[in-house]
C-alpha positions in Angstrom: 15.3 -6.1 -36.3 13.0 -5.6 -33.3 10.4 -8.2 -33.0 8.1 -5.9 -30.8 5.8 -3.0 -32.4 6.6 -0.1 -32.3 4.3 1.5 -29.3 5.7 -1.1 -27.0 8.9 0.3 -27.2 8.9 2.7 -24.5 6.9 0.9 -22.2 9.9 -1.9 -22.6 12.3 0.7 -21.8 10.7 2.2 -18.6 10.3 -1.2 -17.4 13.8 -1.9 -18.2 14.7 1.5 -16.2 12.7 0.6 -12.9 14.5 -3.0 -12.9 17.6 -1.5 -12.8 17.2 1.1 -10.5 15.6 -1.9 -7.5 18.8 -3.5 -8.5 20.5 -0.5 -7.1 21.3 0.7 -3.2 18.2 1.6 -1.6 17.0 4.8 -1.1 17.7 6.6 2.3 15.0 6.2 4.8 12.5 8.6 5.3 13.9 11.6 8.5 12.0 10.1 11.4 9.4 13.4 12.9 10.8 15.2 16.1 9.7 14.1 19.2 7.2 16.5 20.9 8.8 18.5 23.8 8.1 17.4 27.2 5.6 19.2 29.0 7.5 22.2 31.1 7.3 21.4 34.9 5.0 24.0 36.7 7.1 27.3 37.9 6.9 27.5 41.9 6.9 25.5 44.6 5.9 21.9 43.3 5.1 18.3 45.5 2.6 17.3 48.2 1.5 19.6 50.7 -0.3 18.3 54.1 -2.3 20.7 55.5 -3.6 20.6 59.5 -7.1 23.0 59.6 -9.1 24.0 62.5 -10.9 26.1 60.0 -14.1 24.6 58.3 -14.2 23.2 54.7 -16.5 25.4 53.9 -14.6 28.1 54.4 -10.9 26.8 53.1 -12.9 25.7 49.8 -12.0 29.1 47.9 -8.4 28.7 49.5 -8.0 25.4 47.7 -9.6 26.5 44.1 -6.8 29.5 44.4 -4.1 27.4 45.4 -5.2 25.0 42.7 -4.8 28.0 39.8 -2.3 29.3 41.2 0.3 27.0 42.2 -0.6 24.1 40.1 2.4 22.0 40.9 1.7 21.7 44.8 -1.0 18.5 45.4 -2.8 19.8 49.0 -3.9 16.8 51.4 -6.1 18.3 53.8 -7.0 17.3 57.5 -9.9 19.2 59.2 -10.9 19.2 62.8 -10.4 21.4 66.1 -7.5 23.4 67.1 -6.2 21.7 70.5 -6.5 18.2 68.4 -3.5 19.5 66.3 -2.0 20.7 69.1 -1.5 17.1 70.2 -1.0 16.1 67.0 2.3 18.0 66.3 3.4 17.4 69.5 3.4 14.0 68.8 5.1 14.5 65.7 7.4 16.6 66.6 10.6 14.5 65.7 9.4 13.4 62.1 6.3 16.0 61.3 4.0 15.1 58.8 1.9 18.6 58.7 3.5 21.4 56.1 0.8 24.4 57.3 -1.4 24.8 60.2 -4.1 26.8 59.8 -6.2 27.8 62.8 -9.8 29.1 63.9 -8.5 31.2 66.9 -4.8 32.8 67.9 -4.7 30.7 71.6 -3.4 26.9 69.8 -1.4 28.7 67.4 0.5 30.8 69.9 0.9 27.5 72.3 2.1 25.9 69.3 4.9 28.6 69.0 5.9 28.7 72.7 6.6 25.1 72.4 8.7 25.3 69.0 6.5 24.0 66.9 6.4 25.9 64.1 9.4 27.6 62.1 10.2 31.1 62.5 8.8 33.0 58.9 10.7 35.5 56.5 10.9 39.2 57.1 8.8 39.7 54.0 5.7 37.7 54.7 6.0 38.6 58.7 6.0 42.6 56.7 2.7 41.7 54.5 0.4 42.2 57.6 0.4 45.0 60.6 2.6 44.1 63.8 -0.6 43.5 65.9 -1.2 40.6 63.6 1.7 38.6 64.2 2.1 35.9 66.9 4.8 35.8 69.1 8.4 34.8 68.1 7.4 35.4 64.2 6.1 32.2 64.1 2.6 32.8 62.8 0.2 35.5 61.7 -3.4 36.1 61.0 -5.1 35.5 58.2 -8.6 36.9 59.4 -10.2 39.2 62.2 -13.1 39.1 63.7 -14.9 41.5 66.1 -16.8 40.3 69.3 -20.5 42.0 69.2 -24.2 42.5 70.7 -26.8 42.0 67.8 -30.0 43.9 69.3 -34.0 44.3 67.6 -33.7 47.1 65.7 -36.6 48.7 67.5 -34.6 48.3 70.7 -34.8 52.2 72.8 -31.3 52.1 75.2 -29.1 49.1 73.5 -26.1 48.1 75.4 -23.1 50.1 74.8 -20.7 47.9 76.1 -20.3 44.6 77.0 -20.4 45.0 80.3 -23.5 46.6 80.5 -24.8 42.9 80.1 -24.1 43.0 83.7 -26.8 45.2 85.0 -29.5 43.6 86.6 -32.2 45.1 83.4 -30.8 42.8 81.1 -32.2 40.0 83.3 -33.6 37.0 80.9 -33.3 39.4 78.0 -29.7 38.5 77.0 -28.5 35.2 73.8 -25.6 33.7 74.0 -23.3 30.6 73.2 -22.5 27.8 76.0 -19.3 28.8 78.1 -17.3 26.2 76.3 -17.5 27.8 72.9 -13.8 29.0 72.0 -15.2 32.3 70.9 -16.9 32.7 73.7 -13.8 31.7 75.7 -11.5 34.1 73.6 -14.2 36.9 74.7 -13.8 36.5 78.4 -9.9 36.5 77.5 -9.7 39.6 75.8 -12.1 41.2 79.1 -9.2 40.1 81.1 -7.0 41.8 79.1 -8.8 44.7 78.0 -10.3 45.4 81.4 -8.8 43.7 83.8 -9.2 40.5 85.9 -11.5 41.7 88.7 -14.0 43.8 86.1 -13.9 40.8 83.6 -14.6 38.5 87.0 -17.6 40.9 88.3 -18.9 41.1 84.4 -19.1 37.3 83.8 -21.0 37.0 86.9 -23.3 39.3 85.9 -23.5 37.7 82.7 -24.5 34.4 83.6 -27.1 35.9 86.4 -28.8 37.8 83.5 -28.8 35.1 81.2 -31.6 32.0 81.7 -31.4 28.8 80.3 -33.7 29.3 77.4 -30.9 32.0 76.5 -27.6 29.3 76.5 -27.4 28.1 72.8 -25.4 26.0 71.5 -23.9 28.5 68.3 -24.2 31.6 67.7 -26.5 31.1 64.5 -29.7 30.6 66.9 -28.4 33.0 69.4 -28.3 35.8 66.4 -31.6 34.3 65.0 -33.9 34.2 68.3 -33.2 37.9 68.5 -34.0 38.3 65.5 -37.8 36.4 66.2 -37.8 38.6 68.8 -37.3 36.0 71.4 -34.2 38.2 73.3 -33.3 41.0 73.2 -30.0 41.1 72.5 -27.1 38.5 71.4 -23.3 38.1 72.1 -21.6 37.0 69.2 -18.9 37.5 66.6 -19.6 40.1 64.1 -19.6 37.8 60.7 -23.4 35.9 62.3 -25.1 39.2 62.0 -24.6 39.2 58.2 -24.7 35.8 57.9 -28.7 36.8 59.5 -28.9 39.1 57.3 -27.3 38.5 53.9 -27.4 34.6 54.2 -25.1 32.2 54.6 -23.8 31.8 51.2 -21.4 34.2 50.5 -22.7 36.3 47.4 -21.4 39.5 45.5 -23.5 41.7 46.8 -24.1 45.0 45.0 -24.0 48.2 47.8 -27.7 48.9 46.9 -29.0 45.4 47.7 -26.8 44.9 50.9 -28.4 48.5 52.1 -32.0 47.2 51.2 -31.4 44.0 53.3 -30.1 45.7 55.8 -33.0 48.1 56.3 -35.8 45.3 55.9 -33.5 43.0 58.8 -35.5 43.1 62.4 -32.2 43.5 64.3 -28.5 45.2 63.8 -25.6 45.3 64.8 -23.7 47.2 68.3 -19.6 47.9 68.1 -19.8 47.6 72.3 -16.1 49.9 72.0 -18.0 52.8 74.4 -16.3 52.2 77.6 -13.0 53.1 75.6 -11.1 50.0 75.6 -12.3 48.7 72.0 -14.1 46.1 70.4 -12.9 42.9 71.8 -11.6 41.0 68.3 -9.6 37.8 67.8 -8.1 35.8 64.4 -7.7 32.6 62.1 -3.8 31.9 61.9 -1.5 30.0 59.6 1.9 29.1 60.4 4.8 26.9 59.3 5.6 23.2 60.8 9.1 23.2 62.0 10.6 21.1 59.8 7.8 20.6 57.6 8.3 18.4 55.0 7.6 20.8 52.3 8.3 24.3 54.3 8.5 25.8 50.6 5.3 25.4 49.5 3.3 25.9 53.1 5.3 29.5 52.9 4.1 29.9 49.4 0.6 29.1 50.5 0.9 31.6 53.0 2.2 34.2 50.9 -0.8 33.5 48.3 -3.1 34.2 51.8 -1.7 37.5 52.4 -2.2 38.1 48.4 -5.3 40.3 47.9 -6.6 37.4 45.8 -6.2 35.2 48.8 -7.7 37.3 51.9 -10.9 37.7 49.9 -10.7 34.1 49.2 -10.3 33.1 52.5 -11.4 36.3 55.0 -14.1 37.2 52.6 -15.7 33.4 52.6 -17.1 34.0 56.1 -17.3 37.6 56.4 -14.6 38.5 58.6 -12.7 41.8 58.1 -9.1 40.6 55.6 -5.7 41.6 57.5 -3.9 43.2 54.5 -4.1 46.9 54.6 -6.0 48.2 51.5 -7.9 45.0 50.7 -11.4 46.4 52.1 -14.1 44.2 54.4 -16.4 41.7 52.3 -18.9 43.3 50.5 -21.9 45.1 52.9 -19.9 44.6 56.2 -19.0 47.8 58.2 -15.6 48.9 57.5 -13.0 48.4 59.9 -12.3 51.8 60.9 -16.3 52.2 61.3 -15.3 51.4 65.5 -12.3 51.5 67.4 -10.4 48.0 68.1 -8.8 46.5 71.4 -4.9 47.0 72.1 -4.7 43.7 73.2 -2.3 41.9 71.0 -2.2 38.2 70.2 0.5 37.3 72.9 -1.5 38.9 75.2 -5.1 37.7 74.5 -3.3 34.0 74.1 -1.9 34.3 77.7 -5.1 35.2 78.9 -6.7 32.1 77.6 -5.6 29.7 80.6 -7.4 32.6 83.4 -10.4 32.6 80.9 -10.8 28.9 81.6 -10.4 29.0 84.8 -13.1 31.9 85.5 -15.5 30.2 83.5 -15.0 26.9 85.7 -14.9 28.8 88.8 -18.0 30.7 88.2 -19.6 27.3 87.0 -21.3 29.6 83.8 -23.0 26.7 81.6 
């Protein structure tokens, strides 16, 4: 006979049950969770990326955020300064380069750079992204932007020069704006006048140049050159095509729409001359990029490149200073002439480079300030 009550019963038994069962193996751990998949390495080119630039941060800064989006596995150190300093530079390095892409402000340190095998030859397919007149010599390098040499004039200006050598005449006397002789634009000017027209014309021109020009006309930019024309100061200015709009637009580069870049056009005090009249063309130069030979990371400099000669990247990095993109069908920055508005110079690249040296030389010889 059971000495417990009824009702208890069960509970007795269930405790019973559980006793037994502890006494028993022990149940199977728990399945441990997956572990989360690693994170997929960026597609592309991946690693550090030194970069040598002669052209400004300000204007490499759109470059970067592109780069950044798209190629997101390449980390870009970036050095800026002046051409001929990384000219020395990898010359020095030459044995053990640290550089992976030069990038240039003018065509004559990139073309030295190539003559003395500094940089590495680049494919067929990225030499084929840009026109033959935009490639340096040897394959080596190409543009990345042009710019076109031109007289900014007051807008109520009667008989404008048509060419740049009318600067020469004896009625522009004092009436003329231009940069110091030691500008490299200015330099690449008198280069391409050698090679567009000549070494005695260009000679006879420069001289009439700096007779015509007075010292309260020597500036040291073109910004104040463009600017005391426009104050009505000169008459007319020497410069590279992009400080007109920069006059005129600002110096930010904005969206503009086609009405307001008309509006600000027509309300501007001066505008702008293509000097292509004497039938040689507008005298024009270009930013380069190029390859280190035996960069340390030549696949990601050439896919750096390749992402310049996008249509993403010329108006990221052509369009950030208004000069005219190098990749047929990508058109000029918004409210900037079109470049078949005026006819170019032949000259090529080789050819304005190797002119560079005489250039020089003129300029010293003449003594122009």
């Amino acid at each position: 006979m059971s000495l417990l009550p009824g009702p208890a019963r069960p509970a007795l038994l269930a405790l019973t049950i559980l006793a037994l069962a502890a006494c028993g193996d022990p149940a199977p751990p728990a399945a441990e969770a997956p572990a989360a998949p690693e994170a997929a390495a960026p597609e592309g080119p991946a690693g550090p990326l030194v970069i040598y630039s002669g052209r400004d941060e300000m204007f490499v800064a759109p470059l970067l955020q592109l780069v950044k989006e798209q190629l997101p596995g390449v980390e870009v150190t970036i050095d800026y300064g002046k051409d001929p300093l990384y000219l020395d530079r990898l010359t020095a390095e030459k044995d053990a380069p640290r550089a992976d892409l030069f990038l240039t402000k003018g065509s004559t340190t990139v073309e030295a750079a190539a003559a003395q095998g500094l940089l590495a030859p680049l494919p067929t397919d990225l030499l084929d992204a840009v026109p033959e007149r935009f490639r340096g010599t040897g394959s080596q390098w190409v543009a990345l932007s042009a710019r076109a040499r031109v007289l900014v004039v007051r807008k109520d200006l009667a008989a404008p020069p048509a060419s740049i050598l009318d600067l020469a005449d004896p009625a522009w006397t004092g009436r003329i704006a231009r940069t110091v002789a030691t500008n490299s634009s200015f330099v690449g000017g008198v280069a391409s006048a050698i090679a567009d027209k000549g070494a005695e014309a260009a000679d006879a021109w420069l001289r009439g140049l700096d007779a015509n020009t007075a010292d309260a006309g020597v500036f040291p930019k073109h910004t104040p050159a463009v600017a005391a024309v426009a104050a009505g100061k000169h008459d007319v200015a020497l410069v590279n095509h992009y400080y007109f709009y920069r006059n005129v637009f600002g110096s930010k580069q904005d969206a503009l729409t086609a009405e307001d870049a008309a509006a600000k056009l027509e309300a501007a005090p001066i505008r702008i001359v293509y000097p292509d009249a004497d039938g040689t063309g507008v005298m024009w130069n270009v930013t380069g990029g190029a390859i280190v030979q035996g960069a340390p990371n030549a696949a990601a400099a050439q896919a750096v490149l390749e992402l310049l000669l996008s249509p993403e990247g010329q108006k990221a990095y052509a369009w950030s200073n208004r000069e005219y993109p190098v990749v047929d069908g990508v058109p000029a920055p918004p409210g900037v002439d079109a470049p078949d508005a005026f006819s170019w110079s032949k000259t090529t690249l080789p050819q304005l480079a190797e002119q560079a040296g005489p250039a020089t030389t003129l300029i010293q010889t003449i003594g122009l300030r």
